[in-house]
N, C-alpha and C positions, 0 to 999 in steps of 0.2 A: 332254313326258310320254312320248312314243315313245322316246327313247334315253334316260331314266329306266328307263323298264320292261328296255329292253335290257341293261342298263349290271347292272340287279338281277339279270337270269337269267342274265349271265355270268359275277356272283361265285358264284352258287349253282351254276353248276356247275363252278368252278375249284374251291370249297369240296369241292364230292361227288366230284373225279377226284382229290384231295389225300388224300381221308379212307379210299377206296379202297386205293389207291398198291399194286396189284396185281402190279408188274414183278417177277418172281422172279430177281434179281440176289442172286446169289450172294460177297459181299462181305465185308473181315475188317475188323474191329473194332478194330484197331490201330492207332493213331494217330501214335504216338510219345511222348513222355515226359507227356506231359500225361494220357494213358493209364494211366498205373504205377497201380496199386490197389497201395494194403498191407492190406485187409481185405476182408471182404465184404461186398460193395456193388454195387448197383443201377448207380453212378456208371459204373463202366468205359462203359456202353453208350450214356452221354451222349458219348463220343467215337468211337462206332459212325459210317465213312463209309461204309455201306451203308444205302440207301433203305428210309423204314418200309415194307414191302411188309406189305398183309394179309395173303398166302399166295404164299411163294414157289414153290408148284407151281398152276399156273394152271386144273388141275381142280379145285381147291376155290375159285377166287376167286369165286364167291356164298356158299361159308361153308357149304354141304349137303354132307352125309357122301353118298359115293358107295355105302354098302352097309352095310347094319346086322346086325349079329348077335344071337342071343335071348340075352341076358344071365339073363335071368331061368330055365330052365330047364337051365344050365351051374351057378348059383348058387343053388340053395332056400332057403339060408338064410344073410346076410350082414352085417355090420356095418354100422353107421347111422354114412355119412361125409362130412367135407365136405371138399373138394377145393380149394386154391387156386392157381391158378398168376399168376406175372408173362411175361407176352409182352412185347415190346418190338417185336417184326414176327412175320409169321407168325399170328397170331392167328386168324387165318377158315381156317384148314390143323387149328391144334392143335384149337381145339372139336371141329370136326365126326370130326376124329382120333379124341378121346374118345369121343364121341357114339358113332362103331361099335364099341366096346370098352366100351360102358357099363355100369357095374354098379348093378343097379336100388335098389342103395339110397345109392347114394352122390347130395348134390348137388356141381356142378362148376362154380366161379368161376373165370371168366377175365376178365383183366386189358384194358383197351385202352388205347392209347399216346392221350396228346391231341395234336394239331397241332404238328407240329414251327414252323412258323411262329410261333406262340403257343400256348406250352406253357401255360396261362392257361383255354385252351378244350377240352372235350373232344370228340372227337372223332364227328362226326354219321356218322348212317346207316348204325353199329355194331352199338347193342344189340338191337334185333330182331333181327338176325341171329341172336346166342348164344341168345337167348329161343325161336328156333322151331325150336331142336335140341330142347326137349321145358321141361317143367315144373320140371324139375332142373337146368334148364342157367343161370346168371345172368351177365350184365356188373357188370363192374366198372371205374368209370370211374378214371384212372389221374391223380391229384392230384399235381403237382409241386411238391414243397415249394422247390424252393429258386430255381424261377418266380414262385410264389406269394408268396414272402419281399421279389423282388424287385416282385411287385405292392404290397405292403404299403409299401413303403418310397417308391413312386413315390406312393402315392394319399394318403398319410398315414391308411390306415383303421386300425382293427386286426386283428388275427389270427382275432379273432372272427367280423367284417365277411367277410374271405376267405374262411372256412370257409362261410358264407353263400349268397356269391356264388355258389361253387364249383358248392355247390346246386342254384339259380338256373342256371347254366349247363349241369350235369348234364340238369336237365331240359327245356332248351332243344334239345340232341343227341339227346333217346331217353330217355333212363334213365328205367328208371320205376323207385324203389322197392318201389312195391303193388305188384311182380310179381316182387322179387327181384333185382330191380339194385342195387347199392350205390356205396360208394368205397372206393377204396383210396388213401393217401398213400405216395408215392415221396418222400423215406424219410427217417423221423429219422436226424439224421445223427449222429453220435459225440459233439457239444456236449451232445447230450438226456441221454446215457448221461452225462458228466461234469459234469453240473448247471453248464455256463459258461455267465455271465452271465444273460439271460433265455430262455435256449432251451427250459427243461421251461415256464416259462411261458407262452409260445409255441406250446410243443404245444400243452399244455394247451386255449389258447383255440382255436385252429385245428380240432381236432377236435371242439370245446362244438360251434361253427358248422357244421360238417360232418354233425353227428348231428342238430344242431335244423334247418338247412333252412329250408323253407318253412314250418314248423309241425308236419312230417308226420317224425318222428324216426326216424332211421334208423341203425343201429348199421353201421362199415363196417371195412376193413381198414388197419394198418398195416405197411409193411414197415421192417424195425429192422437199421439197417448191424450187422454183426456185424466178428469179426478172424477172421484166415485156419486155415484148417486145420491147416497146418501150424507153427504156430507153437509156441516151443519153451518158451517159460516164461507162462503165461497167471495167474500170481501177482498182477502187477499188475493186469491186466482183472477179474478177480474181485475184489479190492477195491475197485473201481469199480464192479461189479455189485452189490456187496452193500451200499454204502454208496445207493448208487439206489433200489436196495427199502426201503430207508427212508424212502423219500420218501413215505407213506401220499397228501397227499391229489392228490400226483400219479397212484398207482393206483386211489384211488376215480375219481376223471375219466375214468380208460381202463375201469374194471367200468361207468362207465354208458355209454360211447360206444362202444366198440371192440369190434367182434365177433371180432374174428382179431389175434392179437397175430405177424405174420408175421415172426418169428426171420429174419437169412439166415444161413442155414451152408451154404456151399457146398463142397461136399467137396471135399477133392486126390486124384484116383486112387494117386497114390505114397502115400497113406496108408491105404490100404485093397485095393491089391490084392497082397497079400504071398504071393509064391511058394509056395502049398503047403498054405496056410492056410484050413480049412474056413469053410463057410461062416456058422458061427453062430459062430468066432471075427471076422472080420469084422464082423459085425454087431454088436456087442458094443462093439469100438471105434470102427465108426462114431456109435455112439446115446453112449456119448461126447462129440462134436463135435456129432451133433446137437441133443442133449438139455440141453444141459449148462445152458439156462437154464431151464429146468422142472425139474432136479433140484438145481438150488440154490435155487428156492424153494421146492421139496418141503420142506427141510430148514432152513427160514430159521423162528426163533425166533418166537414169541408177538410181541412188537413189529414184526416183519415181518408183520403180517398179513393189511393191505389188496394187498400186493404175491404172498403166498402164494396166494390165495384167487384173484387174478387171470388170475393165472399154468396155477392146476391145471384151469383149463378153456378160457380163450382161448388161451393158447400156441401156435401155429403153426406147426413149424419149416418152411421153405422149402430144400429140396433142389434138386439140380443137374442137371440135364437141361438143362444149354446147353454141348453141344460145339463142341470146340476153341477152348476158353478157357486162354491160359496165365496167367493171373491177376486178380482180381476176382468173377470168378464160379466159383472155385475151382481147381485147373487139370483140364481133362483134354484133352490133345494126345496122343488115343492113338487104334487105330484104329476105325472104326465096330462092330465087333461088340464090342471092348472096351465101348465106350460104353454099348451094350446092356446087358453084364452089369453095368456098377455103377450105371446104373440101376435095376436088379432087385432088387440088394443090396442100394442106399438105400430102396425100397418097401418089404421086406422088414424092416431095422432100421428102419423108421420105424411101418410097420404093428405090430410085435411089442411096442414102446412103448406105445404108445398103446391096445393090449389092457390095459395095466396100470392105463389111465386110467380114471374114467368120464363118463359121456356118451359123446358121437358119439367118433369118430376124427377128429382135424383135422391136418393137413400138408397141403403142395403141392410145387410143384418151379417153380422159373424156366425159362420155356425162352426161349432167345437163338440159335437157331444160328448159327457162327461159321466161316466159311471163310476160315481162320488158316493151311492147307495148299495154299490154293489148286487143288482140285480141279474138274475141270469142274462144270461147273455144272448139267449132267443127272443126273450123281452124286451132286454132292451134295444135290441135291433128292432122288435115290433114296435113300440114305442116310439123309437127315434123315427122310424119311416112315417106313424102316423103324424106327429110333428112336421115331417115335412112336406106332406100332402096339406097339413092346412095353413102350412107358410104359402105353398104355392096357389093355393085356392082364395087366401085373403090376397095377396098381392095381385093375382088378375082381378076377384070380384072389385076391389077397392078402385079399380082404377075406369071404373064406367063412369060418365058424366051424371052426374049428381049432384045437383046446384044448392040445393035445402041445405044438406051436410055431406060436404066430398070426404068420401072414404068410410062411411060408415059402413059400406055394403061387406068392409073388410069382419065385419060382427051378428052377420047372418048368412046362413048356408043350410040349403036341404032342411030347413024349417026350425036346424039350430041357433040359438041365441048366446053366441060369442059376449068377450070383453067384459062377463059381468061375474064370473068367479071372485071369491071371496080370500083373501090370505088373513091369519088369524094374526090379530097383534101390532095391522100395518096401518101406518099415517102418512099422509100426505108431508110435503114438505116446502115450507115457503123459501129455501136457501138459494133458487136460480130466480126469483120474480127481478132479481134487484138487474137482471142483464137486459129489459127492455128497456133502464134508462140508459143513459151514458153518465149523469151523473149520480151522486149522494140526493135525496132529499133536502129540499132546499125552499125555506119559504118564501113568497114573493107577494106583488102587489095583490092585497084584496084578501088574502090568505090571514083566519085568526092562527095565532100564535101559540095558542092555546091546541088547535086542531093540528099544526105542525106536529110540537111535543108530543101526543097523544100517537101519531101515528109512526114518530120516529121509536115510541118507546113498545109497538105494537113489534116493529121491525127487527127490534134490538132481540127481544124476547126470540120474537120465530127462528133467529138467529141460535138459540142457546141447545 
């Protein structure tokens, strides 16, 4: 009975020095070819050989903000928002980041990695941490689908079963729903989006499970692989988007389970910081890239409905706040105050968006950081922190009522002038304009034919 008893309090605490994993190792994400992303995806970070650390700066590894600032009397009056991000390390750094940056009417979902050992279990002795940054603050337990796929397949359950479990396991780490914890799944993969084989089926039931639980139903997050920034003819992928939105009663199953429909568009810096170019140009063609799957269900016909209707309120785009990533998680291999400002920028096109909407404001940002330059590792801690101080400082400024231009406030601070750094070499891209119609260009009554041509051959080009 005596080396029973022992045997137990020495997995629980390999478990809790695991779930911790505090070492601030400073590491790149790089792998080698098995690394390559061609869209944007969560995946790259499955090939991350740097340690899940909860906080790679070692004054936050209990997860408390070291200093709080009045949010409330900088902001009187602010928009009703809800915050999501994906962590994959760092996690007990970013909250409490937030936390002293907080804007008193936004809530703020973060992500936690589950057990690298068994990606199966989420990760304990997490969620009260994010819960006792305040009332606003929730975990989100981080569901791996294509762990979970491979649970499926070993147990012979169903998808249903998993979604279940998951639950059941949720609440065995922490998570409490009744207080505003949820899930999030890592991440339909591109089969969902091209209807192959059983894969929307599979969502489908995977998230029934997820939402039903214990009994105790719970609406949670999904993050949705997206294609890259930069990419030159997105013709194809939108007839793949548009033919999905058809799928009605795969989007009634998401209007009743899914609270956040977490888009990833991870930006390219070379596509957005064009020499010269103000900053509401900018903005403009970033919400483009961001947007681009809410404004083609904005605009998707009567028969599109349950997918429209879905869409104009859970949509979630997921923006880029994981530097030095040169692919998957959008690129930006440029320097840390660069980083800063299209941070700023992304707040900024994402918040001015979403003033068009209604309800709350919804978006997030992945944060990964990624020591891809190999900088000391004192630095890049320094670095990464100041990056997060001015994720959390555009995210509150941006969300004051500001009717001229909502979210620009996310572009000035302490007398600095954000969003207007310069990346050498970079151009705008006209490859998402074509997602605010529903169809191809098309001439009609009154229209010369002459000015069709012209404009289709304008289109063909920006296309190449």
């Amino acid at each position: 009975m005596a080396f029973s008893a022992l045997w137990r309090a020495a997995s629980v605490a390999v478990v809790a020095l695991a779930a911790l994993a505090i070492v601030p190792l400073a590491g790149s994400a790089v792998a080698g070819d098995r690394c390559t992303a061609s869209g944007s995806s969560l995946a790259v970070i499955d090939c991350a050989d740097w340690p899940r650390a909860a906080s790679l700066d070692p004054r936050y590894r209990t997860g408390k903000p070291r200093l709080r600032l009045s949010s409330a009397a900088q902001i009187p009056r602010c928009r009703a928002t809800e915050l999501v991000f994906y962590a994959a390390r760092d996690w007990l750094r970013l909250a409490p980041k937030l936390a002293e940056h907080a804007s008193p009417c936004a809530d703020y979902y973060i992500s936690v990695p589950p057990l690298v050992a068994d990606k199966t279990m989420p990760r304990p002795n997490q969620a009260w941490r994010i819960r006792a940054l305040g009332p606003r603050f929730h975990a989100l337990a981080e569901i791996h689908w294509a762990t979970w796929q491979h649970w499926v397949h070993a147990t012979g359950r169903t998808w249903f079963d998993a979604g279940v479990e998951a639950r059941r396991r949720m609440a065995a780490a922490g998570y409490d729903v009744g207080q505003g914890d949820t899930w999030a799944v890592n991440e339909f993969p591109s089969s969902v989006r091209r209807g192959l084989g059983k894969a929307r089926e599979d969502a489908r039931a995977f998230v029934s499970g997820l939402y039903e639980g214990d009994g105790r139903p719970a609406q949670g997050a999904v993050f949705v692989i997206g294609v890259m920034h930069g990419t030159k003819d997105a013709s194809v992928y939108k007839t793949t988007i548009k033919s999905w939105l058809g799928d009605a009663p795969f989007w009634l199953d998401m209007q009743r389970t899914v609270r956040f429909w977490a888009q990833e568009v991870y930006g390219d810096a070379r596509r957005w910081g064009v020499p010269g170019a103000a900053p509401e140009a900018r903005r403009e063609y970033l919400n483009d890239f961001l947007q681009h799957a809410a404004k083609l269900g904005a605009v998707a016909p009567n028969p599109f409905g349950a997918a429209r209707a879905f869409l104009s309120y859970a949509h979630t785009p997921i923006g880029n706040a994981g530097w030095q990533w040169p692919a998957g998680l959008g690129w930006t291999m440029v320097s840390g105050d660069l980083m800063r400002h299209f941070v700023s920028s992304q707040t900024y096109a994402l918040r001015n968006f979403a003033s068009t909407r209604s309800g709350p404001d919804r978006f997030g940002f992945a944060w990964a950081p990624n020591n891809e330059t190999g900088l000391a590792n004192a630095e890049f801690v320094s670095q990464t922190g100041q990056l997060l101080d001015r994720l959390g400082i555009a995210l509150r400024d941006s969300g004051g009522e500001w009717r001229p231009d909502p979210g620009i406030q996310a572009c000035a601070a302490l007398g600095l002038e954000w969003c207007r750094a310069d990346v050498e070499g970079a151009t705008f891209t006209q490859a998402w304009r074509i997602f605010s119609a529903w169809n191809d260009l098309r001439g009609g009554p009154g229209v010369h034919p002459r000015l069709v041509t012209t404009v289709r051959s304008l289109v063909r080009r920006s296309r190449r």
